[in-house]
C-alpha positions, 0 to 999 in steps of 0.5 A: 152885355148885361149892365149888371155884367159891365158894372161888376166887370168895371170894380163896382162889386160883385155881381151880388154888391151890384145887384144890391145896388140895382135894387136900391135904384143907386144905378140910373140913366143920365136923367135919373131913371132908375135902371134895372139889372136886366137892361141891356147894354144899347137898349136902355142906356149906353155906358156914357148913360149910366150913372151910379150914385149920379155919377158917370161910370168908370171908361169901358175896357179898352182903358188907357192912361198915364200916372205920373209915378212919385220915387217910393211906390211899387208897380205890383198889387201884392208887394208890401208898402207904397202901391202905384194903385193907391193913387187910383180910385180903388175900383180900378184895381178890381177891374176885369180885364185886369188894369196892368202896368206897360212895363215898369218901373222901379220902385225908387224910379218916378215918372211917366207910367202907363196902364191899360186892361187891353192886352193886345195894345200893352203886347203893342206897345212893349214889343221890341219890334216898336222900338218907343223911345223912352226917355229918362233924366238921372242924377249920377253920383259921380261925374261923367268920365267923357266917353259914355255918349260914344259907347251908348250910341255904339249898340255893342255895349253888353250888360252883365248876364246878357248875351245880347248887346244893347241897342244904340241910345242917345244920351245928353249931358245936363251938367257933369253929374245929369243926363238924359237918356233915350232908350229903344228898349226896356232891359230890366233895370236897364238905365241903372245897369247901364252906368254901373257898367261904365262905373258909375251909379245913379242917385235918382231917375225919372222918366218924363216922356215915352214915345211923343208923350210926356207928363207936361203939368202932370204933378206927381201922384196924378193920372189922366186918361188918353185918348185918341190924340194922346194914343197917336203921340205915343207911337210917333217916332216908333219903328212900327 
């Protein structure tokens, strides 16, 4: 791939803007030389190589990484308000392949977020068959009437307009009006709907694990990429 085309491919600009910065020897290898927009990928500089305004280039397609999500921000490019991809560097919403979310989550939900641009991975990961546990902590607004644990395990629990029941999920009492919740399936508003059906809502949520990661120091409005490690930790415990 020309790195013209890699550069504007990672949110850089237009293959115009790009070409601009070429031409004002902005886009050099790790040493300083100037590059040129006709080099090609592996024959001047690999992508660890290039720097723009001396600066490595953003991680090549194939990216993968966590957000930790604050409540009041919206997984959308479009909606009005507070977007989760205003707490990344601008570029990354200009990416093609497009960077998307791995589900969602709502807008007054916090917590664990992933987002890739390989969409054979994201299909991966969101496939029922994988079966990732995802786990969640509310804050209810009234106590627990005591048998919500047995029905959750019970996998017949029908939520309203649905014609399948839900799978069987843990849930542990934090104190009266707290839980955590592990989920092996990601149903539209599911933790939500799940307490309304048992006649109780929930004043706040947060998700801080999915599969064997967590946001461990991760502080809200923060992200970091994944690496091999991290991809791993992901998929333990999952059917797949």
């Amino acid at each position: 791939m020309k790195l013209l085309r890699l550069i504007a491919n990672l949110g850089y600009g237009s293959r115009k803007q790009v070409t601009a910065l070429f031409r004002e020897g902005r886009i050099t290898d790790a040493d300083g030389e100037v590059l040129y927009a006709d080099d090609e990928l592996g024959v001047h500089a690999t992508h660890d190589a290039v720097r723009v305004d001396g600066e490595p280039l953003d991680p090549a397609p194939g990216l993968l990484l966590m957000l930790h999500k604050p409540a009041g921000y919206t997984c959308s490019t479009k909606d009005q308000g507070r977007l989760i991809y205003d707490l990344l560097p601008p570029r990354f919403r200009l990416r093609d392949p497009v960077l998307s979310t791995v589900g969602r989550l709502d807008r007054e939900t916090s917590g664990l977020l992933l987002l890739t641009d390989d969409g054979a991975l994201l299909h991966r990961i969101i496939s029922p068959k994988a079966e990732i546990p995802k786990v969640y902590e509310a804050t209810l607004a009234r106590p627990l009437r005591g048998d919500e644990a047995a029905l959750f395990a019970s996998g017949t629990l029908m939520l309203e307009s649905e014609q399948k029941p839900l799978l069987p999920a843990e849930l542990e009492t934090l104190d009266p009006q707290r839980v955590r919740l592990t989920l092996h399936e990601g149903r539209y508003h599911q933790v939500r709907r799940m307490f309304a059906a048992v006649g109780n809502h929930v004043d706040a949520l947060h998700r801080p694990q999915v599969g064997g990661l967590s946001l461990d120091a991760l502080a809200e409005g923060q992200w970091r990429i994944l690496g091999d490690a991290d991809r791993a930790a992901l998929f333990s415990g999952a059917a797949e």
